[in-house]
N, CA, C and O atoms as a CHARMM CRD file, in Angstrom:
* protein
*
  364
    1    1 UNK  N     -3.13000 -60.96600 -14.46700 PROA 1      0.00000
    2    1 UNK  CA    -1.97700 -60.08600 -14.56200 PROA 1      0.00000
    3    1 UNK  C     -1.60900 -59.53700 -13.18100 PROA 1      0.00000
    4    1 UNK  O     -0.50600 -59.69000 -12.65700 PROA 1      0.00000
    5    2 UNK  N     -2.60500 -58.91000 -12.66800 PROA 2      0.00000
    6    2 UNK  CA    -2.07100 -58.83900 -11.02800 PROA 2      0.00000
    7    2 UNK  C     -1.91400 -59.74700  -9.87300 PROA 2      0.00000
    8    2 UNK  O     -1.97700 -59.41200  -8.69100 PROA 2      0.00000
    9    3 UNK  N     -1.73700 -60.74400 -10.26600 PROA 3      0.00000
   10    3 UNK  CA    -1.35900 -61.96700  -9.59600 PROA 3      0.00000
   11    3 UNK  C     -0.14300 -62.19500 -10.26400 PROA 3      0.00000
   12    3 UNK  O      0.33700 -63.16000  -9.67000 PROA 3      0.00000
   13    4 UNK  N      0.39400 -61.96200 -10.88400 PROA 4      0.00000
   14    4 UNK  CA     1.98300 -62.02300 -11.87500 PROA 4      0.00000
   15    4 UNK  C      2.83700 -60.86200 -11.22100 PROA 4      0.00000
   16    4 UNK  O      4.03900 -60.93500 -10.96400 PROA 4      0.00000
   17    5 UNK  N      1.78500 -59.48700 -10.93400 PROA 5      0.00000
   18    5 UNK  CA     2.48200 -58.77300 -10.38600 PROA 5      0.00000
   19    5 UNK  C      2.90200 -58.73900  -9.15200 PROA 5      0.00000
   20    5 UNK  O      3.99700 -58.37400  -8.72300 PROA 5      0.00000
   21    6 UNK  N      1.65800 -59.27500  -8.40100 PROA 6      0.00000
   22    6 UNK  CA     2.27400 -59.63600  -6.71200 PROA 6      0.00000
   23    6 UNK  C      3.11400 -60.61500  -6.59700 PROA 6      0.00000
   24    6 UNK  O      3.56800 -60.74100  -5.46000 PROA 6      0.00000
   25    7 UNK  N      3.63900 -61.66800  -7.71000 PROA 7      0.00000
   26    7 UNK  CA     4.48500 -62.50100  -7.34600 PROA 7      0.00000
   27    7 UNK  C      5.64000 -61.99000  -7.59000 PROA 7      0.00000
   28    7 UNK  O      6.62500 -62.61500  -7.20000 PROA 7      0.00000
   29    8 UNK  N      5.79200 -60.88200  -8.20900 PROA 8      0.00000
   30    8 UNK  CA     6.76200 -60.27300  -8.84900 PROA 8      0.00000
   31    8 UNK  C      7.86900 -59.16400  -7.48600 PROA 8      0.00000
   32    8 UNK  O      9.07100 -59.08000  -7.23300 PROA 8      0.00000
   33    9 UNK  N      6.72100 -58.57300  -6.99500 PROA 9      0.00000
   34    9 UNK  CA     6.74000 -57.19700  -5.97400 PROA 9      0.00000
   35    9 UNK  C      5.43300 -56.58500  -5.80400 PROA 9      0.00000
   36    9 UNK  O      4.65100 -56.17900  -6.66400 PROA 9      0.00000
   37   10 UNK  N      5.34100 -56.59400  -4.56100 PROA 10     0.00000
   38   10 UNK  CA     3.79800 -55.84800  -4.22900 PROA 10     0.00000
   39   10 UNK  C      4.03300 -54.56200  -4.34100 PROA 10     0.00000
   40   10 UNK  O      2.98200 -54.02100  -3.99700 PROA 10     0.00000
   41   11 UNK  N      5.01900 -53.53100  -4.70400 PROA 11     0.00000
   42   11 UNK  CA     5.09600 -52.13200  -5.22200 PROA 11     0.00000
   43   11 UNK  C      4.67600 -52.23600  -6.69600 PROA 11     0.00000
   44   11 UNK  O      4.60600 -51.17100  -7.31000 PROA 11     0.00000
   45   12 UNK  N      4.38500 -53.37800  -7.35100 PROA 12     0.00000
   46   12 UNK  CA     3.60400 -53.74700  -8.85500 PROA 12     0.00000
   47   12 UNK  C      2.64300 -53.14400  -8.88700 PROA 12     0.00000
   48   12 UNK  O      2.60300 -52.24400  -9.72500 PROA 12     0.00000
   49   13 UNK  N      1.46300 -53.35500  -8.01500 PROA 13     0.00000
   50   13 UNK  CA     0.31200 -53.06500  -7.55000 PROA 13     0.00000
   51   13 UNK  C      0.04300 -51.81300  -6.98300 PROA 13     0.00000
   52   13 UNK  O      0.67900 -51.33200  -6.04600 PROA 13     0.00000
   53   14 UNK  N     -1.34400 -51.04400  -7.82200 PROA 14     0.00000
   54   14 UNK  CA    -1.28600 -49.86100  -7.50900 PROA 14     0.00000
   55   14 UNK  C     -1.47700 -49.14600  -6.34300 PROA 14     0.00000
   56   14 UNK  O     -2.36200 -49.76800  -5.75400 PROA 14     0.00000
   57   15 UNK  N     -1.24300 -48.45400  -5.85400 PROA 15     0.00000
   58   15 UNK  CA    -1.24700 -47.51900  -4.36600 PROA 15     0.00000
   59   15 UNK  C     -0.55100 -48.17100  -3.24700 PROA 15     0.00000
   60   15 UNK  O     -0.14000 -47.58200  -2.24800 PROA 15     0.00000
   61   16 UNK  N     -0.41500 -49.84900  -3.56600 PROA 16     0.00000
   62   16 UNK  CA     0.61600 -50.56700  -2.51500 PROA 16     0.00000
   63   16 UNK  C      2.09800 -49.93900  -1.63500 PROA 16     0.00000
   64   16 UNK  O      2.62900 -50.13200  -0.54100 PROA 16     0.00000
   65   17 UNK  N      2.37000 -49.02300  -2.96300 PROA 17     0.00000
   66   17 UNK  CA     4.08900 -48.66300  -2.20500 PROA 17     0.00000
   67   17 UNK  C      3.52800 -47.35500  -1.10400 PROA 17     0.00000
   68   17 UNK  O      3.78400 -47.39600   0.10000 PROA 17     0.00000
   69   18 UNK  N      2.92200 -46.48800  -1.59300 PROA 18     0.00000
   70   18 UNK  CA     2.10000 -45.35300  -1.35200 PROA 18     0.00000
   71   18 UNK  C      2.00100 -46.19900   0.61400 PROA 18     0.00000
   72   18 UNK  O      2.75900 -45.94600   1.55100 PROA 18     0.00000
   73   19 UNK  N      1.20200 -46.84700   0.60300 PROA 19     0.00000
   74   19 UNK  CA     0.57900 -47.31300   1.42100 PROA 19     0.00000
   75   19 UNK  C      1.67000 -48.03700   2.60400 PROA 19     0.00000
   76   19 UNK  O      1.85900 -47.73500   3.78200 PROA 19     0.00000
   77   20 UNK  N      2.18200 -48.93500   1.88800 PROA 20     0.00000
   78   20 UNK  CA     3.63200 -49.56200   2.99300 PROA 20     0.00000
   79   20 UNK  C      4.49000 -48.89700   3.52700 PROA 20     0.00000
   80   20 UNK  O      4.91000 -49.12000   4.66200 PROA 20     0.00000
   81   21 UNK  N      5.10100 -47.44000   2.34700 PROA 21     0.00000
   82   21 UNK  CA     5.95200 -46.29800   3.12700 PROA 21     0.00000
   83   21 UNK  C      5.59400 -45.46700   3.36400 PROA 21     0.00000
   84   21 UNK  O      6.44700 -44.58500   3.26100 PROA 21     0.00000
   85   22 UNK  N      4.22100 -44.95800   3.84100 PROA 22     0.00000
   86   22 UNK  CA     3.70100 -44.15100   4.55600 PROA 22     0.00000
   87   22 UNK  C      4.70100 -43.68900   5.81600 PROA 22     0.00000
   88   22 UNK  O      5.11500 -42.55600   6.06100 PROA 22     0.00000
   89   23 UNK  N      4.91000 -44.73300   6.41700 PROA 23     0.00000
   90   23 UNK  CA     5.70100 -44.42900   7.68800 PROA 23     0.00000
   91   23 UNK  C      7.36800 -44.22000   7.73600 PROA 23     0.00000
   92   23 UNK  O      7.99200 -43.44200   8.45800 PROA 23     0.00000
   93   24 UNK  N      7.81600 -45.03200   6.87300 PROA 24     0.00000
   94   24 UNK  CA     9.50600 -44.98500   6.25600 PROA 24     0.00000
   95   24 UNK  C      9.55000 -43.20900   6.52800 PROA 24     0.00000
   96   24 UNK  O      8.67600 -42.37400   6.29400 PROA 24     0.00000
   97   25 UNK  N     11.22000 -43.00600   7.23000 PROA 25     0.00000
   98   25 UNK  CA    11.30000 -41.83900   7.43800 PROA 25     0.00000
   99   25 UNK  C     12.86500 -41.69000   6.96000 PROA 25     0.00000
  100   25 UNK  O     13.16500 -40.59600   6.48200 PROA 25     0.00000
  101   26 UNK  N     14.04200 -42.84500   7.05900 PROA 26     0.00000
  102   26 UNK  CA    15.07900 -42.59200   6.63400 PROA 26     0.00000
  103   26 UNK  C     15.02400 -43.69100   5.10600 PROA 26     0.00000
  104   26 UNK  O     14.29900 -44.67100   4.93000 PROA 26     0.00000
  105   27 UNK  N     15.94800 -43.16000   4.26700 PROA 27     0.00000
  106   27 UNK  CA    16.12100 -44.05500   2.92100 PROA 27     0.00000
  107   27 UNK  C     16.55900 -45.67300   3.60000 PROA 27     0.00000
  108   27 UNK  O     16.46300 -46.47700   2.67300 PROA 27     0.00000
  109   28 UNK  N     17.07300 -46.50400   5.11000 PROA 28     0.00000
  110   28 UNK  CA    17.23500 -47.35100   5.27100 PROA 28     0.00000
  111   28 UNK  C     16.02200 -48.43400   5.54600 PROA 28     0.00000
  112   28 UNK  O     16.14600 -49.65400   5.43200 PROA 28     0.00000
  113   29 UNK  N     14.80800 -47.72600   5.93700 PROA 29     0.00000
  114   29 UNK  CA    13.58800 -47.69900   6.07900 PROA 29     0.00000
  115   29 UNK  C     12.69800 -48.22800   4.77800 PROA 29     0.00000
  116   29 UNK  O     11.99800 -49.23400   4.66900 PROA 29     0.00000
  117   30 UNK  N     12.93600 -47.37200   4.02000 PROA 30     0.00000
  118   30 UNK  CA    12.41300 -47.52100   2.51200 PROA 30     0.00000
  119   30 UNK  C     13.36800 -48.80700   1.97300 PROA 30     0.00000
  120   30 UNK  O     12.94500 -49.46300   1.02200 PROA 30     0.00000
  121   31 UNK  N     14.07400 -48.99800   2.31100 PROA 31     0.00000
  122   31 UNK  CA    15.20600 -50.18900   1.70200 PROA 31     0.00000
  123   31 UNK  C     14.55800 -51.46300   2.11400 PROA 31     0.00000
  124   31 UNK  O     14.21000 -52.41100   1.41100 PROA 31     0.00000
  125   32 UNK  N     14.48400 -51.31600   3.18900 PROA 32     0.00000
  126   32 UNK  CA    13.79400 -52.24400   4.03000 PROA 32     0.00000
  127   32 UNK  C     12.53800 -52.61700   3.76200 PROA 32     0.00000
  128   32 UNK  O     12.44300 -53.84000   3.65900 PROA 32     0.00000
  129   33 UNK  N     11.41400 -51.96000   3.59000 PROA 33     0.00000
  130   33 UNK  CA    10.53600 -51.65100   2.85700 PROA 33     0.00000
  131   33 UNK  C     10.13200 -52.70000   1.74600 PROA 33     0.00000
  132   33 UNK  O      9.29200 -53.59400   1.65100 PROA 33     0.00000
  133   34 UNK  N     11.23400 -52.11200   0.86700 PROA 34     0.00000
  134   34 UNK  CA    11.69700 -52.57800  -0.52800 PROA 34     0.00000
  135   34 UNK  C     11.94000 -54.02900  -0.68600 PROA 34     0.00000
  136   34 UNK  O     11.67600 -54.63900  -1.72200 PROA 34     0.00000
  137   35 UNK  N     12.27400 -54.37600   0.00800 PROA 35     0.00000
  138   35 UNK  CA    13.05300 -55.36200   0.37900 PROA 35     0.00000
  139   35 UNK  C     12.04900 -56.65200   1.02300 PROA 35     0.00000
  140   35 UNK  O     11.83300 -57.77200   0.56200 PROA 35     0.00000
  141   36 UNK  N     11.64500 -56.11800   2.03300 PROA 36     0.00000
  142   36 UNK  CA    10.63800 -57.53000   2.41500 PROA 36     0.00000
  143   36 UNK  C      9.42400 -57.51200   1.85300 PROA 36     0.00000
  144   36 UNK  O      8.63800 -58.37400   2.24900 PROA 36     0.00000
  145   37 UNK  N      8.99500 -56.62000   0.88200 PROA 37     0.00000
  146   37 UNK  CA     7.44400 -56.73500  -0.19100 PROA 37     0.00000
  147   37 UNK  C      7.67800 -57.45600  -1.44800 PROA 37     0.00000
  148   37 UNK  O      6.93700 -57.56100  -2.42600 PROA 37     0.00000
  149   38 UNK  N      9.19600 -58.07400  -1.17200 PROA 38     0.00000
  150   38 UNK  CA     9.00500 -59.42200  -2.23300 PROA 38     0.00000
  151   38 UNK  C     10.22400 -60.19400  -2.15400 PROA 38     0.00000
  152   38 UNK  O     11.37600 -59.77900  -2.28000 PROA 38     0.00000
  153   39 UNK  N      9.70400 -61.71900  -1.86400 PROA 39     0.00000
  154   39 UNK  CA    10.33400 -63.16900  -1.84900 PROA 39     0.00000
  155   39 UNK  C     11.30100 -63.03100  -2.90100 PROA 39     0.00000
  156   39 UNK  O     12.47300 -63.35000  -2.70000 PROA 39     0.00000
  157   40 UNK  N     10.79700 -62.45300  -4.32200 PROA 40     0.00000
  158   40 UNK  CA    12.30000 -62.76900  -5.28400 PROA 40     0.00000
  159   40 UNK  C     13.06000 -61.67000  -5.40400 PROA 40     0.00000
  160   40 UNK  O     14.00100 -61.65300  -6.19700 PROA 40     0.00000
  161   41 UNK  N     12.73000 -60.55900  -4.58900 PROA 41     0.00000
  162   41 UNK  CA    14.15600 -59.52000  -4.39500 PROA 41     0.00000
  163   41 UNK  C     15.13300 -60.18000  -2.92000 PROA 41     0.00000
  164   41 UNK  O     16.32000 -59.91400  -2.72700 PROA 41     0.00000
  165   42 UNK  N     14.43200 -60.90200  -2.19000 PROA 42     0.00000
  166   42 UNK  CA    14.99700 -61.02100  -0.81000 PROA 42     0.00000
  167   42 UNK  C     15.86500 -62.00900  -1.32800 PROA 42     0.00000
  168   42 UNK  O     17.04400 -61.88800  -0.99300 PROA 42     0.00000
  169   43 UNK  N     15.50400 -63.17500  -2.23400 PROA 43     0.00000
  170   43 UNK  CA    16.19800 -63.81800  -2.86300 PROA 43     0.00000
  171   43 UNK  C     17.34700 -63.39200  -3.87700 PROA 43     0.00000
  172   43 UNK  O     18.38600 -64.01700  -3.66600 PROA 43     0.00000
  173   44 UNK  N     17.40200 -62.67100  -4.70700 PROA 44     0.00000
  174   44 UNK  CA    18.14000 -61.97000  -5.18000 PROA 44     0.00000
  175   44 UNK  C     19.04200 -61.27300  -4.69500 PROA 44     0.00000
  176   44 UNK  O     20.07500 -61.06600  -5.33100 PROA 44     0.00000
  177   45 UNK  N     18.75300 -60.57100  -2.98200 PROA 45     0.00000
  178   45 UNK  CA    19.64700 -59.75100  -2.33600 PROA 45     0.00000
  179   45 UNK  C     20.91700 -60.75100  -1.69400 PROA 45     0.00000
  180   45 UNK  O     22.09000 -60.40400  -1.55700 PROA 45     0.00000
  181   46 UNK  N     20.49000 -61.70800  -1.44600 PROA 46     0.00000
  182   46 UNK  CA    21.59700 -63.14900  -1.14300 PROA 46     0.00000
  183   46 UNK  C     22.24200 -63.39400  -2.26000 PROA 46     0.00000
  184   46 UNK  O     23.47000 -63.42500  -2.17100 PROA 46     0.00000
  185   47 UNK  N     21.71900 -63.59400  -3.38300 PROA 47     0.00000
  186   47 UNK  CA    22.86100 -63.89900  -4.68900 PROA 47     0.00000
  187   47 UNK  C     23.63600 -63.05000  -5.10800 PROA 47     0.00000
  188   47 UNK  O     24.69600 -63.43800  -5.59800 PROA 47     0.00000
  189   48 UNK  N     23.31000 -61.49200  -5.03500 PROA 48     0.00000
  190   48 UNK  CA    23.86400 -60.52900  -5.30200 PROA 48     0.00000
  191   48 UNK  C     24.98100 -60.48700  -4.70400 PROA 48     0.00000
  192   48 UNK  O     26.07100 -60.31900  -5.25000 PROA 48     0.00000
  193   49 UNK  N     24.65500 -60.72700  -2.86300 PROA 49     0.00000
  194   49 UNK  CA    25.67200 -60.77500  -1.95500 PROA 49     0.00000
  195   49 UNK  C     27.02500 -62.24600  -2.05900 PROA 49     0.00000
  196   49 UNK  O     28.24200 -62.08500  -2.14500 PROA 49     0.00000
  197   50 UNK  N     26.56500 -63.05500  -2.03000 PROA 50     0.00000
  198   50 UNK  CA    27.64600 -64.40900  -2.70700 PROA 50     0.00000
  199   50 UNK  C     27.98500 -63.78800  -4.14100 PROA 50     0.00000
  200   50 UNK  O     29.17900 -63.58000  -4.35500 PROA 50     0.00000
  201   51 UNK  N     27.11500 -63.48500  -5.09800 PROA 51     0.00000
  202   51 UNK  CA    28.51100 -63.61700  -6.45000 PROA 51     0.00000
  203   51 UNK  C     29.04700 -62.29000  -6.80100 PROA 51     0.00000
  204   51 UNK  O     29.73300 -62.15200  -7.81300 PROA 51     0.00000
  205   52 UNK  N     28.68400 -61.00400  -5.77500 PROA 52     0.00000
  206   52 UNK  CA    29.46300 -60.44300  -5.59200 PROA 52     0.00000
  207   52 UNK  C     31.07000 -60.44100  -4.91600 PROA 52     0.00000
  208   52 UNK  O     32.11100 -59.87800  -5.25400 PROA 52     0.00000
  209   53 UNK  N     30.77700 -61.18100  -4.01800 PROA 53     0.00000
  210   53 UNK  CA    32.00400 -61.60000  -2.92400 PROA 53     0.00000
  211   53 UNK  C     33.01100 -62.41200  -3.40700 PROA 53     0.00000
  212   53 UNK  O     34.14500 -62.44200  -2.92800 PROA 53     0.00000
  213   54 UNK  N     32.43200 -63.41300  -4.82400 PROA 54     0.00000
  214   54 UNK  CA    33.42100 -64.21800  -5.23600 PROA 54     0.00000
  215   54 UNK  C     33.61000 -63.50900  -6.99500 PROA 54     0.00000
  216   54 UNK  O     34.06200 -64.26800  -7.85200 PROA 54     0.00000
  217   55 UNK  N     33.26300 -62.17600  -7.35500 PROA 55     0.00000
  218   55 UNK  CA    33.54200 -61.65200  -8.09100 PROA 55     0.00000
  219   55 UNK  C     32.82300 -61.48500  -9.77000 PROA 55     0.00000
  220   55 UNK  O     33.18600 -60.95300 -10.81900 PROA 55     0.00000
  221   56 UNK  N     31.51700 -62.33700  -9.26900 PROA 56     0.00000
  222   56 UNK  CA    30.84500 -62.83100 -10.14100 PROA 56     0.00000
  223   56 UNK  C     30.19900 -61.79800 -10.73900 PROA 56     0.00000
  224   56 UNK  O     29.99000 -60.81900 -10.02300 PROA 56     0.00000
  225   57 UNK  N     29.75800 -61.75500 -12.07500 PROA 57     0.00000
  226   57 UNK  CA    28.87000 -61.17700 -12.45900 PROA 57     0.00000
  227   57 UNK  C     27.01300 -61.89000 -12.67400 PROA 57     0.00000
  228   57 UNK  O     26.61700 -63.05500 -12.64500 PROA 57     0.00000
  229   58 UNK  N     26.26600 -60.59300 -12.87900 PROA 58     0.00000
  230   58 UNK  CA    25.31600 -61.46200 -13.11100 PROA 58     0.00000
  231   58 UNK  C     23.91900 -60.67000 -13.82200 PROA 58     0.00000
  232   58 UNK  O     23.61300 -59.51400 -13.52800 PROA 58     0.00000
  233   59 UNK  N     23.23100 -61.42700 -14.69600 PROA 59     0.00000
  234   59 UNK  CA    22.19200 -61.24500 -15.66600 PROA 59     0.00000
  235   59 UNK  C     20.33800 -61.08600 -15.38600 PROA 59     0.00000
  236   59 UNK  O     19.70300 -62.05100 -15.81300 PROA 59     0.00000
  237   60 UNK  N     19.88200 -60.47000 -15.02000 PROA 60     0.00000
  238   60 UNK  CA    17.93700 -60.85200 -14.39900 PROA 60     0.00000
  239   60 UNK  C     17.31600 -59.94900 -15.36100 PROA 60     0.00000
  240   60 UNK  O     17.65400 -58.77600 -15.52000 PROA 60     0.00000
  241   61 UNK  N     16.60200 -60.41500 -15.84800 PROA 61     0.00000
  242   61 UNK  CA    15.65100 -60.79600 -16.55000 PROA 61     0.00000
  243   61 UNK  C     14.20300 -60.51400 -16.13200 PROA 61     0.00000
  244   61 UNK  O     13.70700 -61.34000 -15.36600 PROA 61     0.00000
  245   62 UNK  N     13.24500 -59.19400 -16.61900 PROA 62     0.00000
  246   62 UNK  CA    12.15200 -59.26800 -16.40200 PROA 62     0.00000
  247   62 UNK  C     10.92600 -58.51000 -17.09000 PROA 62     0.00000
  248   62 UNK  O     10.90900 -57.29700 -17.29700 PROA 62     0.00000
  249   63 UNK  N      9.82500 -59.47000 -17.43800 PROA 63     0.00000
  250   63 UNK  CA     8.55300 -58.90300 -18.16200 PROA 63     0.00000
  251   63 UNK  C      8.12400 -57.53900 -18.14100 PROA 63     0.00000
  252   63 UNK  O      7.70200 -56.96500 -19.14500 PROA 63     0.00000
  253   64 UNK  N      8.26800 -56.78400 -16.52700 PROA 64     0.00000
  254   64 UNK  CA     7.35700 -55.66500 -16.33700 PROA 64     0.00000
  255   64 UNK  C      8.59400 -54.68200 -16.30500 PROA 64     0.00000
  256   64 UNK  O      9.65300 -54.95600 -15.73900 PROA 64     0.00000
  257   65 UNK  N      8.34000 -53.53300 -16.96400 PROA 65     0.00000
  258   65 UNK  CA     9.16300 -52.13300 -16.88600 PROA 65     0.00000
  259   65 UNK  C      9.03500 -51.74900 -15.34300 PROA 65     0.00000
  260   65 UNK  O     10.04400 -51.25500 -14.83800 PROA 65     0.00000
  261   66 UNK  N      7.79000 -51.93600 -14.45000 PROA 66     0.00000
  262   66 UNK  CA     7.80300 -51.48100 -13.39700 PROA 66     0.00000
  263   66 UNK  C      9.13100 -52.42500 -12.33500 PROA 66     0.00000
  264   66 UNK  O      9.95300 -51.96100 -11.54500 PROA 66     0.00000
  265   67 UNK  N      8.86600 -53.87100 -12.75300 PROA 67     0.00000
  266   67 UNK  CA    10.20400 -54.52000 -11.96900 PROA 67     0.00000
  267   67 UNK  C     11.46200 -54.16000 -12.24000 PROA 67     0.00000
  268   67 UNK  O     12.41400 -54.40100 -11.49700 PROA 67     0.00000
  269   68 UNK  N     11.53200 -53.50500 -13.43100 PROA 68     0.00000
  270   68 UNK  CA    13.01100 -52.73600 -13.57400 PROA 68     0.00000
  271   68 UNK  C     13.22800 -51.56800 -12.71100 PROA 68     0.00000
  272   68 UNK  O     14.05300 -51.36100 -11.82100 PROA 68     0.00000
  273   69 UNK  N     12.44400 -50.98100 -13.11400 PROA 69     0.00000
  274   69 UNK  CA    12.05300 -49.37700 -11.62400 PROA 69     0.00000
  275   69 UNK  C     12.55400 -49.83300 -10.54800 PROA 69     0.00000
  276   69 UNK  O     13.42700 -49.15700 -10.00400 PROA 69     0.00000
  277   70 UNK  N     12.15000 -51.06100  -9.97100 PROA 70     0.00000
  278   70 UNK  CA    12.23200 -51.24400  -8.62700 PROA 70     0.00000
  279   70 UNK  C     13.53300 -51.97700  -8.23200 PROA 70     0.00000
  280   70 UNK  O     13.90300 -52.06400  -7.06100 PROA 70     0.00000
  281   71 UNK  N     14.32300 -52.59100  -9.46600 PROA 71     0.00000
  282   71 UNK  CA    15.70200 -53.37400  -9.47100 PROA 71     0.00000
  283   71 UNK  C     16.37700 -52.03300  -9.14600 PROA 71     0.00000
  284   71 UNK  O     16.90800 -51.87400  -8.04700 PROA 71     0.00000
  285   72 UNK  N     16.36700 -50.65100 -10.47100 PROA 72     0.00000
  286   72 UNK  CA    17.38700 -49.81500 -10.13500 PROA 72     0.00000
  287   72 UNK  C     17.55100 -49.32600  -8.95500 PROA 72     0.00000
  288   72 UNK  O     18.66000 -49.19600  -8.43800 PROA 72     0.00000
  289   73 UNK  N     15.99400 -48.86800  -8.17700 PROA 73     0.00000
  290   73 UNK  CA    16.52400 -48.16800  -6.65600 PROA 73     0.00000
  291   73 UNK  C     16.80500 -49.36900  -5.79900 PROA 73     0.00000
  292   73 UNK  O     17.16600 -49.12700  -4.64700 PROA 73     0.00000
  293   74 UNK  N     16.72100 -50.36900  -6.09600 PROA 74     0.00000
  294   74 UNK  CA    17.49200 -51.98700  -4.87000 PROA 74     0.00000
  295   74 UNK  C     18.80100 -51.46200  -5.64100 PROA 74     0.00000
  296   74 UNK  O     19.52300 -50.67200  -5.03200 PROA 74     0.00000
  297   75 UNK  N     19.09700 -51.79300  -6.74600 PROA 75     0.00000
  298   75 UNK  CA    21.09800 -52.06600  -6.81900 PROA 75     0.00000
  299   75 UNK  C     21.15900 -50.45500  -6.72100 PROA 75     0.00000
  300   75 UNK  O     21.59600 -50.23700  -5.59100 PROA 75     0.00000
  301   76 UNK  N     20.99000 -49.55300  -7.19700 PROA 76     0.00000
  302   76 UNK  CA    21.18800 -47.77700  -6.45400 PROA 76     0.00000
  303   76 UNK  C     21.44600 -47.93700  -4.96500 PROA 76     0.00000
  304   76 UNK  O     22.56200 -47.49100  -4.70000 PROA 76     0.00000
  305   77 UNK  N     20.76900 -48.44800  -3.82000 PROA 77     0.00000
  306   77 UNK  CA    21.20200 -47.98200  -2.54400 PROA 77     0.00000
  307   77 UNK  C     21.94600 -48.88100  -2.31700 PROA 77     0.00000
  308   77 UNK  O     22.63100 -48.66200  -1.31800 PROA 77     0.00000
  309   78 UNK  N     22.26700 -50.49700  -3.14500 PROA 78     0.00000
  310   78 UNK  CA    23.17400 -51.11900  -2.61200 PROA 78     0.00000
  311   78 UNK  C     24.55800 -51.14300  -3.19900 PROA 78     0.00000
  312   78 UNK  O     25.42700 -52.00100  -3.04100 PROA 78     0.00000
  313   79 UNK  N     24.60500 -49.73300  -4.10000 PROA 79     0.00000
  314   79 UNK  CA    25.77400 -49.57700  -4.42500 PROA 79     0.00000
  315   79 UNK  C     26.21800 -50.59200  -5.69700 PROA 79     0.00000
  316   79 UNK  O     27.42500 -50.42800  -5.87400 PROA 79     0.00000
  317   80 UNK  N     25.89100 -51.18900  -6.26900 PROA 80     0.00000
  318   80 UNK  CA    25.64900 -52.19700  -6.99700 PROA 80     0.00000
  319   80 UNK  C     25.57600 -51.53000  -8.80900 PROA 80     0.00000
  320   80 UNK  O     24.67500 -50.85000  -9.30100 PROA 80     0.00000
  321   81 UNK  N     26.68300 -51.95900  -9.38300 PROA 81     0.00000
  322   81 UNK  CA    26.76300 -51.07100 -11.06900 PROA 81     0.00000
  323   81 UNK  C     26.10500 -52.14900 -11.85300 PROA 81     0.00000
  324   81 UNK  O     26.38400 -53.34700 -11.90300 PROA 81     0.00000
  325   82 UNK  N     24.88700 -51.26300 -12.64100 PROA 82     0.00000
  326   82 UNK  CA    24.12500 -52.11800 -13.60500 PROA 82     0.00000
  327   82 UNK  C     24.23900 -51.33900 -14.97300 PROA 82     0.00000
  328   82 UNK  O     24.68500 -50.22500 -15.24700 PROA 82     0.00000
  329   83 UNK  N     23.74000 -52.21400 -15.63200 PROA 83     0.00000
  330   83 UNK  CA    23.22900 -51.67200 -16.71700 PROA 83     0.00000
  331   83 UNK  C     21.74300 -52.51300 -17.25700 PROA 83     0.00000
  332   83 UNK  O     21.31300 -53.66500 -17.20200 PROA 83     0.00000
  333   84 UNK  N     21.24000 -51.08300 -17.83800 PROA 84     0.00000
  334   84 UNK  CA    19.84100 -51.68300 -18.55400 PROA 84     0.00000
  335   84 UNK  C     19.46600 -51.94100 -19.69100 PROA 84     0.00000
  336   84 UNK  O     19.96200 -51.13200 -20.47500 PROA 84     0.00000
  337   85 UNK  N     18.58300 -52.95800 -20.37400 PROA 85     0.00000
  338   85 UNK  CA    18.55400 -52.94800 -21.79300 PROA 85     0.00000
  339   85 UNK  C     16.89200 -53.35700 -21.52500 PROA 85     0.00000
  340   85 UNK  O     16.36700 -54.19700 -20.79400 PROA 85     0.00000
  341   86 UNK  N     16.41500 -52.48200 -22.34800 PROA 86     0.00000
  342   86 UNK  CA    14.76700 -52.60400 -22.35600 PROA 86     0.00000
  343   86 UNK  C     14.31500 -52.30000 -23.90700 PROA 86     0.00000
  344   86 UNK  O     15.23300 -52.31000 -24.72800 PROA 86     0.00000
  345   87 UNK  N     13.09900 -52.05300 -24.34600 PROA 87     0.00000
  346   87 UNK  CA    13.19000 -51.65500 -25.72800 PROA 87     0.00000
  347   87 UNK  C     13.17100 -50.42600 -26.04300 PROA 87     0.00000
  348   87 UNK  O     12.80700 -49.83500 -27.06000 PROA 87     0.00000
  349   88 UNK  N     13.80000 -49.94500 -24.61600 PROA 88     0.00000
  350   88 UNK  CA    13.62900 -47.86000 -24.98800 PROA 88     0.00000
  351   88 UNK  C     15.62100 -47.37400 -25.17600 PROA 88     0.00000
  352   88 UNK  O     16.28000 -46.33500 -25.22600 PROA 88     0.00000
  353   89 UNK  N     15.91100 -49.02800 -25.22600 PROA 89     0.00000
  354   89 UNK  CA    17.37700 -48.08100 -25.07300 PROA 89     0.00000
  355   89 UNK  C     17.92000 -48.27300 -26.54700 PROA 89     0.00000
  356   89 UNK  O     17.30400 -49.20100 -27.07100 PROA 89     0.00000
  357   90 UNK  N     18.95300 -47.66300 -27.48400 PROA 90     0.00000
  358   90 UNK  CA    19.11000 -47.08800 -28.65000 PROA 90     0.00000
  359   90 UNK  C     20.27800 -48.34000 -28.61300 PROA 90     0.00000
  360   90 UNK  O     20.85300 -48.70700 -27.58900 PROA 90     0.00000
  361   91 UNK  N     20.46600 -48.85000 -29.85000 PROA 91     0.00000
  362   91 UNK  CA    21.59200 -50.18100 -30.41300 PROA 91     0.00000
  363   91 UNK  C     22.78600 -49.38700 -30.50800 PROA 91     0.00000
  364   91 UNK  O     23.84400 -49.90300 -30.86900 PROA 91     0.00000
């Protein structure tokens, strides 16, 4: 399971975020942060950027409640309107 989670985002893993933004001092810092502690957000931040630009919408999909945590503050600082559906939200 924590090998699912580091492939996921190493802020999965406990005391990891604690530990990487120790030093982060502005929220661009922490973005940054955010951002290079995992291959499939860095990937994601490119698709976001193309099918935004050509007007696209788009759908992701994921196992851990904690990778949702970490989607909202990525599309939160990038300005980016979501919505969530998990099994805590009401039909």
């Amino acid at each position: 399971m924590q090998l699912r989670k580091c492939c996921n985002h190493l802020y999965l893993l406990k005391g990891v975020e604690e530990e990487l933004t120790k030093s982060c001092r502005t929220d661009e810092d922490f973005y940054n942060k955010l951002l290079e502690s995992s291959g499939k957000l860095q990937l994601l931040d490119k698709f976001i950027e193309k099918y935004r630009n050509e007007g696209h919408k788009m759908l992701v999909f994921s196992q851990f409640k904690g990778m949702v945590d970490i989607l909202k503050d990525y599309l939160t600082f990038k300005k980016v309107r979501y919505e969530i559906l998990t099994g805590t939200v009401k039909s």
